[in-house]
C-alpha positions as a Markdown table, in Angstrom:
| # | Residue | x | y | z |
|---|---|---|---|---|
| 1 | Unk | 139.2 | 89.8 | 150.1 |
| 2 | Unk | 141.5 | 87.4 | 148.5 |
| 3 | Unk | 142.9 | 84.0 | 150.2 |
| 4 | Unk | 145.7 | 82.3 | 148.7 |
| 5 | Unk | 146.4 | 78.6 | 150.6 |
| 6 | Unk | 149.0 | 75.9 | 149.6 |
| 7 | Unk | 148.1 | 72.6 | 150.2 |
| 8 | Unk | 150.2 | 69.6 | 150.0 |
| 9 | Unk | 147.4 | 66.7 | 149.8 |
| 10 | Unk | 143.9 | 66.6 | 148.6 |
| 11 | Unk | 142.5 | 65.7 | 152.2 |
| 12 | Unk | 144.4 | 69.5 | 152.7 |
| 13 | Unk | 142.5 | 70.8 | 149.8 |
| 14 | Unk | 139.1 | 69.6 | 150.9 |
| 15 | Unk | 139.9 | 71.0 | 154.6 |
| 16 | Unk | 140.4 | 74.4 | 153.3 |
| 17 | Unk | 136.5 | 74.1 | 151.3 |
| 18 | Unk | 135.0 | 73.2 | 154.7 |
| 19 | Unk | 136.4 | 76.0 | 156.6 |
| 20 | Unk | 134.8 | 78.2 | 153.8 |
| 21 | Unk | 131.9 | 76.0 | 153.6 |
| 22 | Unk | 131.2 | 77.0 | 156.8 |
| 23 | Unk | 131.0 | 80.7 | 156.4 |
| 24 | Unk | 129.0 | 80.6 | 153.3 |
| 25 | Unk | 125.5 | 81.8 | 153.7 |
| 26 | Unk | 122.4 | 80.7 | 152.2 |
| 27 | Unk | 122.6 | 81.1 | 148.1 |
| 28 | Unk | 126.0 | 81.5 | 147.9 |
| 29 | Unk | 127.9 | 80.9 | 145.0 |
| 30 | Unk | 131.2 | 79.2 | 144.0 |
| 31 | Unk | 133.1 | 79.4 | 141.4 |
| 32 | Unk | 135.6 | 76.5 | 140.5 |
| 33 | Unk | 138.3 | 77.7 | 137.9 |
| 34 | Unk | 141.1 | 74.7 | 137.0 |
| 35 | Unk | 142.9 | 72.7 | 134.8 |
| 36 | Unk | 141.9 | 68.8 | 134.5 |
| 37 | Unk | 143.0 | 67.3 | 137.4 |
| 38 | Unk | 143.5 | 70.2 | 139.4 |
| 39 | Unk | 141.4 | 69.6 | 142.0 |
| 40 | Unk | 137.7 | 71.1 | 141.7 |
| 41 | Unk | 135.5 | 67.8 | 142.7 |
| 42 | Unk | 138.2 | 67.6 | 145.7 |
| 43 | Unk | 137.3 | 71.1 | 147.0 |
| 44 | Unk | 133.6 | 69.9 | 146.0 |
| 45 | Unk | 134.0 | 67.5 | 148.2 |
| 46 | Unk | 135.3 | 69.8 | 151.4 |
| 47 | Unk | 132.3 | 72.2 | 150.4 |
| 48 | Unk | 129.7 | 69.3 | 151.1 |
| 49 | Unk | 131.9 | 68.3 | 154.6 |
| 50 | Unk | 131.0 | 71.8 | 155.7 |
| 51 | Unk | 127.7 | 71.3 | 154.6 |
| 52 | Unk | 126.9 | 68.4 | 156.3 |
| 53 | Unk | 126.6 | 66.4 | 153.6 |
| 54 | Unk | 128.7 | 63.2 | 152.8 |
| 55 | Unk | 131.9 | 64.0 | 150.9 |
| 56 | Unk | 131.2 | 60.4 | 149.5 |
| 57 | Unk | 128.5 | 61.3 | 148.0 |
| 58 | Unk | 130.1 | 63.8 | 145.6 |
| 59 | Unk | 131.4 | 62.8 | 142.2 |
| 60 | Unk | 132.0 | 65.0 | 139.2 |
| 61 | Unk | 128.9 | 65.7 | 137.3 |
| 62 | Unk | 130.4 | 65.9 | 133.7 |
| 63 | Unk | 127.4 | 63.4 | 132.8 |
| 64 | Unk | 124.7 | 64.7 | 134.7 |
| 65 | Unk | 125.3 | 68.4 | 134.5 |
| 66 | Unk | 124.3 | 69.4 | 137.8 |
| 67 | Unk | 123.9 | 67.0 | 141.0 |
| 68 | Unk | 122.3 | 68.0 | 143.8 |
| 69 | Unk | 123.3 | 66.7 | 147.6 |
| 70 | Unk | 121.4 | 67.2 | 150.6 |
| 71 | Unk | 121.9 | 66.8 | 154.0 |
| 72 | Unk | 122.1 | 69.8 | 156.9 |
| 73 | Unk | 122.4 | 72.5 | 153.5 |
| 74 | Unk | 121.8 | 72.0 | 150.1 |
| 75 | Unk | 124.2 | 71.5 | 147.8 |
| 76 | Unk | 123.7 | 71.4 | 143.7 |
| 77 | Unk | 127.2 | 70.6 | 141.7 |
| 78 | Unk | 127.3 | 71.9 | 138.4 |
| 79 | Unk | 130.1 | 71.3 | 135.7 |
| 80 | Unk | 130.5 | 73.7 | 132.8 |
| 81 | Unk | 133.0 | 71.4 | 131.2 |
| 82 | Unk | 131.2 | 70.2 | 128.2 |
| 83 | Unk | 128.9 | 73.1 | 127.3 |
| 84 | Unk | 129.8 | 76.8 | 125.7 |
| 85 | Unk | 127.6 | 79.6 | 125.1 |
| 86 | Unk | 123.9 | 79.3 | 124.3 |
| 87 | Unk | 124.4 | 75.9 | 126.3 |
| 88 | Unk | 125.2 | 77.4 | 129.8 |
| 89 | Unk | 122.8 | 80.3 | 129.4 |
| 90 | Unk | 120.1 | 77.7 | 129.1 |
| 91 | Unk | 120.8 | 76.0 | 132.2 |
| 92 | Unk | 119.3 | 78.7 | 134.2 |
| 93 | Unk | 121.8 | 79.1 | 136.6 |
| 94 | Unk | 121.3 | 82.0 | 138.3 |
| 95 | Unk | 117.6 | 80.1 | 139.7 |
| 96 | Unk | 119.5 | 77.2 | 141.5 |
| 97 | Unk | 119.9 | 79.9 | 144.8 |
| 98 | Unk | 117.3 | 81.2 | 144.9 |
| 99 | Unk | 116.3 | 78.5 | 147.3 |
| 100 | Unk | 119.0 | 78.7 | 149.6 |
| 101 | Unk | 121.1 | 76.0 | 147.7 |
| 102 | Unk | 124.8 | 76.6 | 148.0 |
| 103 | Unk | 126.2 | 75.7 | 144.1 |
| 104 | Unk | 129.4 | 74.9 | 143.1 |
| 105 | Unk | 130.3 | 75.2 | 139.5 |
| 106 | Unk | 133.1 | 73.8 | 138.0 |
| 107 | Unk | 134.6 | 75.0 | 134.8 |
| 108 | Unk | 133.5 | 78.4 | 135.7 |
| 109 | Unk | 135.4 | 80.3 | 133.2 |
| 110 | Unk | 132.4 | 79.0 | 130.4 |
| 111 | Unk | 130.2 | 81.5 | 132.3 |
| 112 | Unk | 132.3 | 84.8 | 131.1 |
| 113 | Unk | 131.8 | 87.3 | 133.5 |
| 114 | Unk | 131.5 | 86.1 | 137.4 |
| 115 | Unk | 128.4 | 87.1 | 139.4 |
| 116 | Unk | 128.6 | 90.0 | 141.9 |
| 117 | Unk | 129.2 | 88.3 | 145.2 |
| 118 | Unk | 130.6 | 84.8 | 143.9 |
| 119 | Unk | 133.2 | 83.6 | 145.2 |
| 120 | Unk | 136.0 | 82.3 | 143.0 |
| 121 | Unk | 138.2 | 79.3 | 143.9 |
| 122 | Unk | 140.7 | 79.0 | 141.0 |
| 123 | Unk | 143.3 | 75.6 | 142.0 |
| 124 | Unk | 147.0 | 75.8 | 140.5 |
| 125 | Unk | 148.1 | 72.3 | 140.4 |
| 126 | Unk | 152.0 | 72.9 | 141.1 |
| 127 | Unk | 152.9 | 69.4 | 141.1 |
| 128 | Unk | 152.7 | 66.2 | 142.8 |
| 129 | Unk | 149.8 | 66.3 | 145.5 |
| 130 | Unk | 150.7 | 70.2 | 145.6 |
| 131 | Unk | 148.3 | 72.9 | 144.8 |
| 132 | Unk | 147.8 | 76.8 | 145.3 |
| 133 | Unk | 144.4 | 77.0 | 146.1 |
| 134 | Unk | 143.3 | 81.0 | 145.5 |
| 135 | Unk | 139.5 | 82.6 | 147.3 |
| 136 | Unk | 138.4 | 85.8 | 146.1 |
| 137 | Unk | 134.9 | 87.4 | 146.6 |
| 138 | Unk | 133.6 | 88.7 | 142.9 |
């Protein structure tokens, strides 16, 4: 199943993450695929909404490597953007649901192949506050 949204402001963008948020079950996976600036800490953001977690608490991990948010879910943020190869594998992603967590990743590409059953948000930038926001099931 494959969703393709247009959104003309972030607040838009984070909507459409806490409608999905709210239809993810326990241990699900996202997938954040985007240029700089597209809008993946945004939809991040959304996600925790749906979560009931604070959107404020979000911020883009690029530091930290993976944050982790709690409030009525779990939710651990993880940002690919400065690692490759041997560096992601040894992260150990594929533990952080095995607890129930919901993880978004950003810079998901760095993880070659997506999981069976991820979902994949990829966010076009087409301008201005305008983005095509894309939601596939791998």
């Amino acid at each position: 199943m494959t969703e393709v949204l247009t959104t003309y402001s972030e607040e838009q963008t984070a909507a459409a993450a806490r409608r999905l948020a709210e239809r993810l079950p326990s241990g699900a996976l996202v997938l954040l695929v985007g240029d700089l600036g597209a809008g993946k800490t945004a939809f991040v953001r959304g996600l925790a909404g749906g979560l009931g977690i604070d959107p404020d608490e979000v911020s883009s991990p690029t530091f930290t490597l993976i944050q982790e948010y709690r409030g009525a879910r779990v939710l651990r943020h993880v940002d690919l953007y400065r690692l490759q190869g041997a560096e992601v594998d040894d992260l150990g992603l594929d533990e952080l649901t095995q607890d129930g967590s919901v993880v978004a990743i950003e810079w998901a590409e760095r993880l070659g192949a997506a999981p069976r059953g991820a979902i994949q948000v990829t966010i076009v930038d087409l301008g201005g506050d305008v983005r095509e926001v894309r939601i596939e099931e791998k």
